[in-house]
LUMTILUM-972659 format. One record per residue (C-alpha): x, y, z. Coordinates in nm, 2 decimals. Each point is the difference from the previous one (the first is absolute). Example, Ala and Ser with C-alpha at 12.3 -4.5 7.8 and 13.67 -1.06 7.14 Angstrom:
2
R       c1       c2       c3
R     1.23    -0.45     0.78
R     0.14     0.34    -0.07
END
This chain:
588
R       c1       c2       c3
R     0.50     2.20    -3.93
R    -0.07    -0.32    -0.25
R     0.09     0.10    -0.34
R    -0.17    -0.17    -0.26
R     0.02    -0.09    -0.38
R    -0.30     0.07    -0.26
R    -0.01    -0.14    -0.30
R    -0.20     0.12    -0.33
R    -0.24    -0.22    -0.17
R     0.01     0.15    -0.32
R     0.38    -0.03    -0.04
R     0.19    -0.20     0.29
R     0.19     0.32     0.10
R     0.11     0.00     0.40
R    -0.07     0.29     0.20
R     0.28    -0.09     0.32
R    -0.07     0.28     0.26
R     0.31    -0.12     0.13
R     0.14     0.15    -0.31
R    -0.19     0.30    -0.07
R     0.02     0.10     0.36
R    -0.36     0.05     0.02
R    -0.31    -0.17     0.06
R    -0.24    -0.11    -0.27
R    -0.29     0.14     0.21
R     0.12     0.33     0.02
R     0.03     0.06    -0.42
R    -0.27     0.19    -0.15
R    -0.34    -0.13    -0.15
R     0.14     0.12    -0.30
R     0.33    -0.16     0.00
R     0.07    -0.27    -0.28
R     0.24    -0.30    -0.09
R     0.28     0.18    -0.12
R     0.09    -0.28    -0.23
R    -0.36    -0.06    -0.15
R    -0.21     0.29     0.14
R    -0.28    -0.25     0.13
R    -0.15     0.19     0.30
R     0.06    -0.05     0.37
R    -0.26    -0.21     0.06
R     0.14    -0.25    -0.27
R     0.26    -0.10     0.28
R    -0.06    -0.30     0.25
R     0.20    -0.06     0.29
R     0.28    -0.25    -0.05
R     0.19    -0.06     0.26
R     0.15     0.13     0.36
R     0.39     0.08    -0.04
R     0.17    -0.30    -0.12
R     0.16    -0.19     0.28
R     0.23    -0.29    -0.12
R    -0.11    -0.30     0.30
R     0.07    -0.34     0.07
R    -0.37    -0.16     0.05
R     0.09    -0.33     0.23
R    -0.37    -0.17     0.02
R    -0.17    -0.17    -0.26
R    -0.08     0.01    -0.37
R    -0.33     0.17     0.06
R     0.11     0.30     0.18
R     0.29     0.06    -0.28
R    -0.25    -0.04    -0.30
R    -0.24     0.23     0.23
R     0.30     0.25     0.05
R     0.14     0.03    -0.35
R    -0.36     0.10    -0.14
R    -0.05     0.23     0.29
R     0.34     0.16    -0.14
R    -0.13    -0.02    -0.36
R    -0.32     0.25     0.10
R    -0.25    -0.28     0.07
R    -0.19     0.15     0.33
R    -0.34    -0.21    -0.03
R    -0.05    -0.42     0.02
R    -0.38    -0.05    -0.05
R    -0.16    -0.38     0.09
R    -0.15    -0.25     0.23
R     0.26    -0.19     0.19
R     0.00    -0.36     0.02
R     0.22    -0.28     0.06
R     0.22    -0.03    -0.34
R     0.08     0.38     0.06
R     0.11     0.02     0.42
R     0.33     0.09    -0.05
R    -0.01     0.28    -0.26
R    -0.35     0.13     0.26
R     0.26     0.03     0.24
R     0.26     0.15    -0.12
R    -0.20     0.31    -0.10
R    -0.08     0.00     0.34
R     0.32     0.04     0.05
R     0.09     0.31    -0.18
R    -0.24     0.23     0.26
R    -0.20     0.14    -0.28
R     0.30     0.08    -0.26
R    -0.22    -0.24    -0.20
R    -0.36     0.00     0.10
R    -0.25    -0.30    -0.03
R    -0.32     0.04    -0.08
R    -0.25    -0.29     0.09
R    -0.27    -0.03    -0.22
R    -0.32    -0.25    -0.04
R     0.07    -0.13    -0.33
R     0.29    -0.03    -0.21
R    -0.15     0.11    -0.28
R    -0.02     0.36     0.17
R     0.33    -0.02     0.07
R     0.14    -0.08    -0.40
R    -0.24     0.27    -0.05
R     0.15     0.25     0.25
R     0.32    -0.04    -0.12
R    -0.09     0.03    -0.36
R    -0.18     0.33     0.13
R     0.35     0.12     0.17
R     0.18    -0.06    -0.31
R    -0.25     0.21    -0.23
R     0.01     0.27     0.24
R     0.35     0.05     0.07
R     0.23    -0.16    -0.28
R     0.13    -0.23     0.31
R    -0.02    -0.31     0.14
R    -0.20    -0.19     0.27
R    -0.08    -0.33     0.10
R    -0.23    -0.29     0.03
R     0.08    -0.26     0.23
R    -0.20    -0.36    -0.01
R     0.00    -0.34     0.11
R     0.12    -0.25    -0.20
R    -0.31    -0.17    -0.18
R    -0.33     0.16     0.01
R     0.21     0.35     0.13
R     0.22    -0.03    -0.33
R    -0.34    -0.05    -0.23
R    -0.21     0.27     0.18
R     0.23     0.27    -0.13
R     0.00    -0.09    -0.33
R    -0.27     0.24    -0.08
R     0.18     0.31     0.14
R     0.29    -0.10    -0.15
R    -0.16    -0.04    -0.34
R    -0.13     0.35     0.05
R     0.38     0.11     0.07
R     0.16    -0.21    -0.32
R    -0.27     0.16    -0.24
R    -0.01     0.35     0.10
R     0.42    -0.04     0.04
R    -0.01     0.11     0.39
R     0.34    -0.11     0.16
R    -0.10    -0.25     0.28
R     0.18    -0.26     0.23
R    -0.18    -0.31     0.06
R     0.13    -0.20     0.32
R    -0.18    -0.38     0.05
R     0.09    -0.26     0.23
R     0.06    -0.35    -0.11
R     0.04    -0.32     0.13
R     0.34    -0.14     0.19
R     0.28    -0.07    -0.25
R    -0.04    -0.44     0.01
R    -0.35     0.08     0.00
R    -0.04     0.15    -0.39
R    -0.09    -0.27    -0.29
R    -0.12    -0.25     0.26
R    -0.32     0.16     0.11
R    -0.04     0.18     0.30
R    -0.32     0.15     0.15
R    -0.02     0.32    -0.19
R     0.24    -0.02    -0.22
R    -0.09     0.12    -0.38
R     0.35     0.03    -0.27
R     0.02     0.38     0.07
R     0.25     0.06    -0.24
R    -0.17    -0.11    -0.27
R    -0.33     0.18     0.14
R     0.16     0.31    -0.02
R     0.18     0.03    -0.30
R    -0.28     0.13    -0.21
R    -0.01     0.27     0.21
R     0.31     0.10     0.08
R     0.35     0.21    -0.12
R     0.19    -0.17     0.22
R    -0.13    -0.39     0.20
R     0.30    -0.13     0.25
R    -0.05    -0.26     0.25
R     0.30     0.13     0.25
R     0.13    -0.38     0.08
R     0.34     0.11     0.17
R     0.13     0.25     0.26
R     0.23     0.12    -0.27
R    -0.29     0.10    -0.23
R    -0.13     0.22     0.24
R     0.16     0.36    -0.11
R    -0.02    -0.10    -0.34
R    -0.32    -0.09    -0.04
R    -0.13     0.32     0.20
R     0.14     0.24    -0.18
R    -0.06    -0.15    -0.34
R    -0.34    -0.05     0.10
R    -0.02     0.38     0.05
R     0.15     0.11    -0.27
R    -0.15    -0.19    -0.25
R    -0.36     0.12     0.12
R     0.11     0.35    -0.05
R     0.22    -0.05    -0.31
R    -0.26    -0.22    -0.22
R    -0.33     0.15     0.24
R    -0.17    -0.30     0.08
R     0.02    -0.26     0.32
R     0.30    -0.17     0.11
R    -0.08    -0.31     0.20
R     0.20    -0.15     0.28
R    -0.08    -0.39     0.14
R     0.16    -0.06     0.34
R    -0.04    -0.36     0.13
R    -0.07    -0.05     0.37
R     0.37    -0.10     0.10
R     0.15     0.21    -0.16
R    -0.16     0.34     0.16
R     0.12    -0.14     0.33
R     0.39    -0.10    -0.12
R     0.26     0.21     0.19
R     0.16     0.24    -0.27
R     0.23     0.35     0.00
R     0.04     0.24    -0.30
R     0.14     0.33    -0.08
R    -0.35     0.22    -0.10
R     0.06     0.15    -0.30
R    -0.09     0.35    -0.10
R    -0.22     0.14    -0.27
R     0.20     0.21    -0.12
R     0.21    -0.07    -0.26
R    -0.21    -0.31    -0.11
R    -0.24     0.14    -0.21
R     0.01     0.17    -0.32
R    -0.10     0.39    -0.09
R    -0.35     0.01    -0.18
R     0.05     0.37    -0.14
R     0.06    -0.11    -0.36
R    -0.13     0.10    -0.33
R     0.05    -0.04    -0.37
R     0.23     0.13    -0.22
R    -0.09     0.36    -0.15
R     0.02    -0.12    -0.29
R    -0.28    -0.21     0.00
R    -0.16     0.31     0.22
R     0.01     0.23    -0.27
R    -0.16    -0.21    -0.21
R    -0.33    -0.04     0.24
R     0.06     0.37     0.02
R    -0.04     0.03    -0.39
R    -0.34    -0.23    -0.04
R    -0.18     0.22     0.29
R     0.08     0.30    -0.17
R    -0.14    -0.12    -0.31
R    -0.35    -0.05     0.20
R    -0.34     0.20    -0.02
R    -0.14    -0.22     0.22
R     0.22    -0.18     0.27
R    -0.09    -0.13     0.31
R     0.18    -0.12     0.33
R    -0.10    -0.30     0.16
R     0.11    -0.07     0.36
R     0.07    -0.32     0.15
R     0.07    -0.10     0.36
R     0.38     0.02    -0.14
R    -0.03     0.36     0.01
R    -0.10     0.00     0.36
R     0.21     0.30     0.24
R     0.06     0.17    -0.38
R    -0.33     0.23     0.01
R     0.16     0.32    -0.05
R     0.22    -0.13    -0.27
R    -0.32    -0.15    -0.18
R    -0.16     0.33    -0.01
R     0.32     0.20    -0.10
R     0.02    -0.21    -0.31
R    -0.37     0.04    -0.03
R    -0.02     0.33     0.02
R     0.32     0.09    -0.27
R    -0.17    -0.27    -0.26
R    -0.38     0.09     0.07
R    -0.10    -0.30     0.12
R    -0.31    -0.13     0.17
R     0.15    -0.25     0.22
R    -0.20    -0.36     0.08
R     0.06    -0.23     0.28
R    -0.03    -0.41     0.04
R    -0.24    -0.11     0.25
R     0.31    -0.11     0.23
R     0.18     0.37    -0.08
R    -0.34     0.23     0.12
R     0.18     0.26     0.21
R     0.33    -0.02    -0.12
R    -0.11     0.37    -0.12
R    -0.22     0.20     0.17
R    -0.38    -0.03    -0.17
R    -0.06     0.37     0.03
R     0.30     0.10    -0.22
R    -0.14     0.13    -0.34
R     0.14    -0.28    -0.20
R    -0.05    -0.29     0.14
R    -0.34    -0.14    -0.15
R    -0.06    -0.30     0.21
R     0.06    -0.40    -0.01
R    -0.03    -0.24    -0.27
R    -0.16    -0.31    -0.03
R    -0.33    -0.12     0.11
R     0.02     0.28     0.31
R     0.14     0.30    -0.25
R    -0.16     0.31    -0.06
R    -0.20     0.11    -0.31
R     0.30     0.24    -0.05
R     0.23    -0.27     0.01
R    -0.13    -0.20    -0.24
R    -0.07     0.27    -0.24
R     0.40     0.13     0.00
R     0.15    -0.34    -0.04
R    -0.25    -0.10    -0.29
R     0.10     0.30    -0.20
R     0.35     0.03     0.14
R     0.26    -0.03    -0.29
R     0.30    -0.07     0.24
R     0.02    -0.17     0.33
R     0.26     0.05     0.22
R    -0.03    -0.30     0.20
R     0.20     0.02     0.42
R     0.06    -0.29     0.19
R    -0.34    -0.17    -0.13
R    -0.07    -0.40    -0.01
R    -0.24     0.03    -0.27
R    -0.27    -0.22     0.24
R    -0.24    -0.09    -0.21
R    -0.28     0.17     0.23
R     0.17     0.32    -0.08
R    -0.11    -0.01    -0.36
R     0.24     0.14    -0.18
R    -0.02     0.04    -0.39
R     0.30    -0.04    -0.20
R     0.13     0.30    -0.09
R     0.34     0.15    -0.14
R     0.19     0.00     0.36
R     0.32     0.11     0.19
R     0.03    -0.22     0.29
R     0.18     0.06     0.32
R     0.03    -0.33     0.23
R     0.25    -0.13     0.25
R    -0.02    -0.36    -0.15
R     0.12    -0.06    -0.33
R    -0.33    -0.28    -0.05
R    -0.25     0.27     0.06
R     0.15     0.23    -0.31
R    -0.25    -0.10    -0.25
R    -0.19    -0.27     0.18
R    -0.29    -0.01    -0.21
R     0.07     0.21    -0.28
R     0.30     0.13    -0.21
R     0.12     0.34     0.13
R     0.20     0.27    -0.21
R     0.27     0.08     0.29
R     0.04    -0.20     0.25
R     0.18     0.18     0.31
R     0.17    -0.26     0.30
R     0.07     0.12     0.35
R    -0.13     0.18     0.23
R    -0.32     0.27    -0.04
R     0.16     0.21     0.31
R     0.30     0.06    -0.22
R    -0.14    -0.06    -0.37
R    -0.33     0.25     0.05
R     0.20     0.32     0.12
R     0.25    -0.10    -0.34
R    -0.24    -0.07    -0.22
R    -0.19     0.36     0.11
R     0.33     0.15    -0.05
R     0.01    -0.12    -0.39
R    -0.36     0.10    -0.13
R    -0.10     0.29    -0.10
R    -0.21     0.24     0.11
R    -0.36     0.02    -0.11
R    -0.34     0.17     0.08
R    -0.26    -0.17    -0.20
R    -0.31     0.25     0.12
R    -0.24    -0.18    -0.18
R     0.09    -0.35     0.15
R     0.01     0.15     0.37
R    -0.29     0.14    -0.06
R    -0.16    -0.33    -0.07
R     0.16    -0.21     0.29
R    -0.15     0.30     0.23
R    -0.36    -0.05    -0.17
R     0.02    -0.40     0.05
R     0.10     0.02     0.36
R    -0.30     0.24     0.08
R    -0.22    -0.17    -0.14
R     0.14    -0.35     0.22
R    -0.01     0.22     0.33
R    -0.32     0.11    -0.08
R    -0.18    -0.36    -0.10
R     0.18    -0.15     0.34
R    -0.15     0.37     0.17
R    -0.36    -0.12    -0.14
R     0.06    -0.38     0.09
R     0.04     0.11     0.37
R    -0.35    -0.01     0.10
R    -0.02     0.08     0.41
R    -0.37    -0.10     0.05
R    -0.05    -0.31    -0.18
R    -0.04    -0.34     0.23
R     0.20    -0.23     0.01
R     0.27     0.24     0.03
R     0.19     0.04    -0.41
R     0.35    -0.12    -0.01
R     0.05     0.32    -0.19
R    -0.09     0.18     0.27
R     0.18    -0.16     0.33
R     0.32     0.05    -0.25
R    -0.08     0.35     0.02
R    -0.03     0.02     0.34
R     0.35    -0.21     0.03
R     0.15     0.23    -0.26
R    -0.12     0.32     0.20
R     0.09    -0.16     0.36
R     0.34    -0.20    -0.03
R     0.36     0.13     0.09
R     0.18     0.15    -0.32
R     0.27    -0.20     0.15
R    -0.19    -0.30     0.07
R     0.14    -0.35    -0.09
R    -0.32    -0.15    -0.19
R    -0.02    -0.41    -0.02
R    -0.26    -0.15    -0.27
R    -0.13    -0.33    -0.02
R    -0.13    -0.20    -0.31
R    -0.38     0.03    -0.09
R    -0.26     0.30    -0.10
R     0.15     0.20     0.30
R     0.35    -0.03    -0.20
R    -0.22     0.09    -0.35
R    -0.15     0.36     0.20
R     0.36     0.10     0.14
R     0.14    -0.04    -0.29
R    -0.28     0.22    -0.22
R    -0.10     0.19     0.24
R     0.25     0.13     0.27
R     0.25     0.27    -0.07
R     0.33    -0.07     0.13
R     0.22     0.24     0.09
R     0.43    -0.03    -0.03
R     0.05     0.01     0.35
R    -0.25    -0.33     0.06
R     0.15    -0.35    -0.04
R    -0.24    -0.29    -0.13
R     0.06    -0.35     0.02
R    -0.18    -0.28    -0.16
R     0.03    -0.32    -0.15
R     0.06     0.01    -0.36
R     0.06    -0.26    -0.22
R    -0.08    -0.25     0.18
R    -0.30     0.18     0.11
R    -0.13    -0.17     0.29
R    -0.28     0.06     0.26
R     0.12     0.03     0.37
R     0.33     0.23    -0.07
R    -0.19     0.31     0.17
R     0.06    -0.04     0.34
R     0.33    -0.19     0.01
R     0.12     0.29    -0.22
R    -0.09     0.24     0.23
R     0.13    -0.18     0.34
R     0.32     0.03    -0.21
R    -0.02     0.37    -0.06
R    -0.07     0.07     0.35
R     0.31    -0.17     0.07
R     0.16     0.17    -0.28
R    -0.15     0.36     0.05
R    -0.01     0.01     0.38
R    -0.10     0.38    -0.03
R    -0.23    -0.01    -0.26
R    -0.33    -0.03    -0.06
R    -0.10    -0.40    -0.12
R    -0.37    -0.05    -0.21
R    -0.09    -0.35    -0.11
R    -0.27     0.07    -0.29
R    -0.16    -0.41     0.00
R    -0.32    -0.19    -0.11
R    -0.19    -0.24     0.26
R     0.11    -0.32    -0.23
R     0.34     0.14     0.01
R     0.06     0.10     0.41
R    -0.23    -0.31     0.10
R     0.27    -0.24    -0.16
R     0.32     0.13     0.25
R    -0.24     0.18     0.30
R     0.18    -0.19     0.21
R     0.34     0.22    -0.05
R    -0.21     0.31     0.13
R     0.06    -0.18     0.37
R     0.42     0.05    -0.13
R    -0.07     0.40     0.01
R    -0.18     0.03     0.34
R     0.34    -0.25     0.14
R     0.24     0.25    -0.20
R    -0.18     0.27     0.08
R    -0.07     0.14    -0.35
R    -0.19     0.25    -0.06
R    -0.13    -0.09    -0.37
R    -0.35     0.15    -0.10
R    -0.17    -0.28    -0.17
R    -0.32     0.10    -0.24
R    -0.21    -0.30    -0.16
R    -0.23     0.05    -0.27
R    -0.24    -0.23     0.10
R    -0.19    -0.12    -0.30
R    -0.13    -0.30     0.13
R     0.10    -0.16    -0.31
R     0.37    -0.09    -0.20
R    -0.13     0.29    -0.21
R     0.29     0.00    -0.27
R    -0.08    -0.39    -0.06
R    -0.41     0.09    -0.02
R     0.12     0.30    -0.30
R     0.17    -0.28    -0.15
R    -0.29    -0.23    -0.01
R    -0.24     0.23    -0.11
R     0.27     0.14    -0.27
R     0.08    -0.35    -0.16
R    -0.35    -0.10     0.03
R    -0.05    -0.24     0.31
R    -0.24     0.00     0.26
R     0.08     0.18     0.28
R     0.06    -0.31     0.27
R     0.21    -0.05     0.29
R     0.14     0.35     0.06
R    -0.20     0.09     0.26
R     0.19     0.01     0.33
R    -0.11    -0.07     0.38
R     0.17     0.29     0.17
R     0.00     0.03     0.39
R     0.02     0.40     0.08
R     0.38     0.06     0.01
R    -0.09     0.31     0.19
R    -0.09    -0.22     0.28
R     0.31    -0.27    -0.04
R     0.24     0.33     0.09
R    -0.19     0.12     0.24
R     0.01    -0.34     0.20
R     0.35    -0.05    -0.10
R     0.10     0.30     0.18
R     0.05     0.26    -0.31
R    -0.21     0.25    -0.13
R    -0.34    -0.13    -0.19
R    -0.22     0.26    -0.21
R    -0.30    -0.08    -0.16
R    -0.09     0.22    -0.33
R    -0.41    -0.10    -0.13
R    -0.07     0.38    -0.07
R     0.17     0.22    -0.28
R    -0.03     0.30     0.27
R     0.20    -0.20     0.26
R     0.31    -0.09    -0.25
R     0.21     0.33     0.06
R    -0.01     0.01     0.38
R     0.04    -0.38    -0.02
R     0.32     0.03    -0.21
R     0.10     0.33     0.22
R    -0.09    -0.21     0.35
R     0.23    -0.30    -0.16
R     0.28     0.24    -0.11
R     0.07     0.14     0.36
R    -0.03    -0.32     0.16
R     0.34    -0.14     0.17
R    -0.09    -0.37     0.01
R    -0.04    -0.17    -0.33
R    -0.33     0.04    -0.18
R    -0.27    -0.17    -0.22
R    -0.25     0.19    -0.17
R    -0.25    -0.23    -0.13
R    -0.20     0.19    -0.29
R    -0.32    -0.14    -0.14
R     0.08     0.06    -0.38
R    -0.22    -0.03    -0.30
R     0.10    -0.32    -0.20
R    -0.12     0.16    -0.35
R     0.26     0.17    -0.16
R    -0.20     0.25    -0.17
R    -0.31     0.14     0.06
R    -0.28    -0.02    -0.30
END
C-alpha cells in the first residue's frame, strides 16, 4: 500500500499517513485540520512517502523530480524546441507529474492560475522560450493579481547564445519580473534544487508566480541530487494576533447597533466560522464578488454580494451599517465599499487598511482569528435589526423571482440563471468568465457552500472560463465542472475545448450567446457613445462540438432551456450549450 502525505492550504499542516497509521481517504467528511480546523477538502495531495534518491541523468529530470516531491502533479503547455528536455523528463516520471498539452499558452497560464484558486496549490505552465514565454503572460498576470500560487517554466535560448541574438530569443528575465515573486534563470547544474524549491515556496509563501528560465543546454547537462522533502521546509500558517489586540476588536463590535460582516475570498473554507460569529453578533453577512459561496446563499444572514453585481439588500445594510467587520477583503474598487468605522481581518499586513483608516486592525490568519474573535464578543439579539436583514433579502429573492421571465424570446439571462441555479450539482465546481454572463452569475445565481467558483478577478479578463474549468476537472475528478461564458469570451480560447475531448474531460460548457460584447454595448450606451463595433459574427458553437467530437446543444426556445441543460448535465463527453440570449439587460 502507497502511503501518502496531504498538506492543508489554509495552514501548511502535514497529514503523513505513514504517521497516523491511516489513510487520508478513509477520515470522515467531517474531519478537520486539527491544527487550524480548515475542512478536509482544504487538503491537496503533497507527496508519495519520501524516498531519499540519487537522480543520475540530467538537470531536467532533477528539477522535474524535486517539484514532483514539492506537490506539483500538473505541467500545462505547448512543447517546442527551447523546452525538449524538461518535455521529456515529465515523460519520464510515468504520470507522477502529468502534462497537459494545450493549443495556446495562454490557456495554459490560465489553467494554472485556475489550479491555484481552486486548491491553494501549485501547478505549472511550461513555454517555449520567446513567443511561449510572452503568451503566458496574460495567465500569469491573472495569477499575480488575484495572488494564485503558480510556477511558470519557459525555455530559453543555449547559454553562448543570450545577449547576442538568437532566433527567438527575448531578455526573459527582465520580461518576467513584473510579474513575478520569484524570476531565476537556472544557469548551472548546481542551481537546480535550489532554485526548485525556492521557486515553490515562494509561490505559496507570498501567493503569486514563481518563474523558472531554463536555457537549452542546460536541460540536457548530466546532473545528480539528493530530492529533498517538503516537510520541514515550510513554515506553519495557523497564526493569529495577540488577545490583546483581540479584545479590543471584541470591545468596538459590542459597541455596534448596526455591524456588518463582509467576506472576502480570504475567508474561503471558514463558512461555518463566518456564520457562528454572525449569528452571536446579529450580523447580516455580505460577500465580495470573488468570495460568492464562501457561505451558503440560503443561510438567513447572508444578504448577497456587493459591488456592481450586489443585491438591493446588500447595499442597503452596508450604507446604514455603523461597523464593518471587514475578513480577508482587497477592497477592489469594483466591490464598492464605503468607508466606514472597520475591524479588519487580513493575512497581509498591506491589505489592513488599504484604502481607508481602520479602528483595529487584526494580522494572521481568519481560520484562527474568526473562531477567537467569536470567542471575545458578546452576545446579542438585535430583533429589530434581524428583522430587517430578513425583509431586505425577501424582497431581493423576490425581484430576481419576478426578473425570471420563462416565456419571453430571446431567452432572459435572468432566467437561464434560474434554470442553472435549479439544475446544477450542490457540489458542482462553477468556472466564470469576464463579460455580462460574469455580471448575471454574480446577481443572479445562488450559490451554495458546497459549490466552488472560480473566476478571474482583478485582472478581470475575458477567456478564463473554460481554461478554469479544464483545471477543475483535473482538480475535482469526481465532481461536477460548469463553465458559465459569453460568445466574445469562449470564441477567444475555443480552441482549448479540442484539450478536453484529448483529456477526456467531461466539462459542461453553457454560452450566453448575445451576439454582441454586451458588457462593452452597456457601457457605451451608459457613458453616452454610440453603440458601434460590439456586434459579434458567431458561428453556432453547438455545431463546432458536435463536429469536434463532444456534445453540441442548441437552445433558440425558452421551453427547450431545461431539458437542454438536463440533456448537457448527463452527458459523459464534454459539452457546449450554445444559448441564444437577449443582449438588453432589462426589459422596458
Amino acid at each position: 500500500m502507497t502511503m501518502a502525505k496531504y498538506r492543508c492550504i489554509v495552514c501548511n499542516y502535514i497529514y503523513d499517513e505513514v504517521k497516523e497509521k491511516r489513510n487520508f481517504a478513509d477520515l470522515p467528511n467531517e474531519w478537520v485540520c486539527p491544527v487550524c480546523g480548515a475542512p478536509k477538502t482544504d487538503f491537496v495531495l503533497l507527496t508519495e512517502e519520501v524516498k531519499k534518491k540519487k537522480v543520475e541523468h540530467t538537470v531536467s529530470e532533477v528539477l522535474v523530480d524535486q517539484l514532483a516531491e514539492w506537490g506539483v502533479q500538473y505541467v500545462f503547455g505547448v512543447p517546442g524546441t527551447s523546452t525538449l528536455g524538461v518535455v521529456d523528463a515529465i515523460r519520464k516520471t510515468n504520470g507522477k507529474v502529468k502534462y497537459l498539452q494545450v493549443r495556446h499558452e495562454q490557456v495554459a497560464a490560465f489553467m494554472a492560475s485556475a489550479y491555484g484558486k481552486l486548491t491553494g496549490h501549485v501547478a505549472a505552465c511550461l513555454g517555449v522560450s520567446g513567443p511561449g514565454a510572452t503568451n503566458l503572460a496574460t495567465g500569469l498576470y491573472d495569477a499575480s493579481l488575484d495572488h494564485s500560487p503558480v510556477l511558470a517554466l519557459t525555455g530559453m535560448v543555449a547559454r553562448q547564445l543570450i545577449g547576442p541574438g538568437s532566433t527567438q530569443e527575448i531578455d526573459q528575465y527582465s520580461f518576467f519580473e513584473p510579474i513575478c515573486v520569484f524570476n531565476k534563470i537556472l544557469m548551472s547544474e548546481d542551481q537546480t534544487i535550489t532554485l526548485a524549491t525556492l521557486a515553490v515556496k515562494h509561490a505559496l509563501l507570498d501567493q503569486g508566480v514563481a518563474h523558472i528560465g531554463i536555457p537549452n543546454d542546460v536541460q540536457k547537462l548530466p546532473y545528480e541530487a539528493e530530492i529533498l522533502p517538503f516537510e520541514g521546509r515550510m513554515p506553519n500558517l495557523a497564526y493569529g494576533q495577540e488577545e490583546w489586540v483581540i479584545e479590543k476588536a471584541a470591545k468596538v463590535i459590542d459597541q455596534a447597533q448596526r455591524p456588518v460582516i463582509l467576506a472576502g475570498f480570504g475567508t474561503r473554507g471558514q463558512g461555518n466560522k463566518l456564520l457562528k460569529l454572525a449569528a452571536k453578533i446579529s450580523a447580516p453577512i455580505i460577500a465580495t464578488f470573488r468570495a460568492k459561496g464562501v457561505v451558503d446563499e440560503n443561510e438567513a444572514l447572508y444578504v448577497g454580494c456587493h459591488g456592481g453585481i450586489g443585491s438591493t439588500a446588500a447595499a442597503e445594510l452596508m450604507t446604514n451599517a455603523d461597523l464593518l467587520v471587514a475578513i480577508g477583503s482587497s477592497f477592489a474598487d469594483l466591490s464598492l465599499i464605503p468607508q466606514k468605522r472597520t475591524v479588519q481581518i487580513d493575512i497581509n499586513p498591506l491589505m489592513i487598511a488599504r484604502r481607508y483608516p481602520v479602528e483595529v486592525g487584526l494580522l494572521g490568519n481568519s481560520a484562527v482569528l474568526i473562531p477567537k474573535l467569536t470567542e471575545k464578543v458578546q452576545e446579542k439579539q438585535n430583533a429589530v435589526y434581524l428583522a430587517e436583514i430578513v425583509r431586505l433579502k425577501q424582497a431581493w429573492l423576490n425581484q430576481l423571482e419576478k426578473e425570471a421571465d420563462s416565456s419571453a424570446k430571446p431567452i432572459r439571462p435572468q432566467y437561464i440563471m434560474k434554470v442553472l441555479n435549479e439544475k446544477i450539482s450542490e457540489r458542482a465546481v462553477i468556472s466564470l468568465d469576464v463579460g455580462e454572463n460574469c455580471w448575471w452569475f454574480g446577481r443572479n445565481f445562488m450559490m451554495r457552500k458546497t459549490q466552488k467558483m472560480v473566476m478571474s478577478g482583478n485582472l478581470a479578463t475575458m477567456g478564463f472560463g473554460l481554461p478554469g474549468a479544464l483545471a477543475a476537472a483535473l482538480a475535482y475528478p469526481d465532481r461536477q465542472v460548469v463553465c458559465i461564458t459569453g460568445d466574445g469570451g469562449l470564441s477567444m480560447v475555443l480552441s482549448d475545448f479540442l484539450t478536453a475531448l484529448k483529456y477526456e474531460l467531461p466539462i459542461k460548457v453553457f454560452v450566453m450567446n448575445n451576439r454582441s460584447l454586451g458588457m462593452i454595448m452597456q457601457e457605451q450606451k451608459v457613458e453616452g457613445y454610440v453603440s458601434w463595433q460590439t456586434d459579434l459574427y458567431n458561428q453556432n458553437f453547438a455545431v463546432f462540438a458536435d463536429f469536434a467530437g463532444g456534445v453540441g446543444i442548441k437552445v433558440t426556445e425558452p421551453k427547450e432551456l431545461e431539458m437542454a441543460v438536463d440533456k448537457a448535465l448527463s452527458a459523459t463527453k464534454p459539452v457546449i450549450v450554445d444559448i441564444d440570449t437577449d443582449p438588453r439587460r432589462f426589459i422596458g
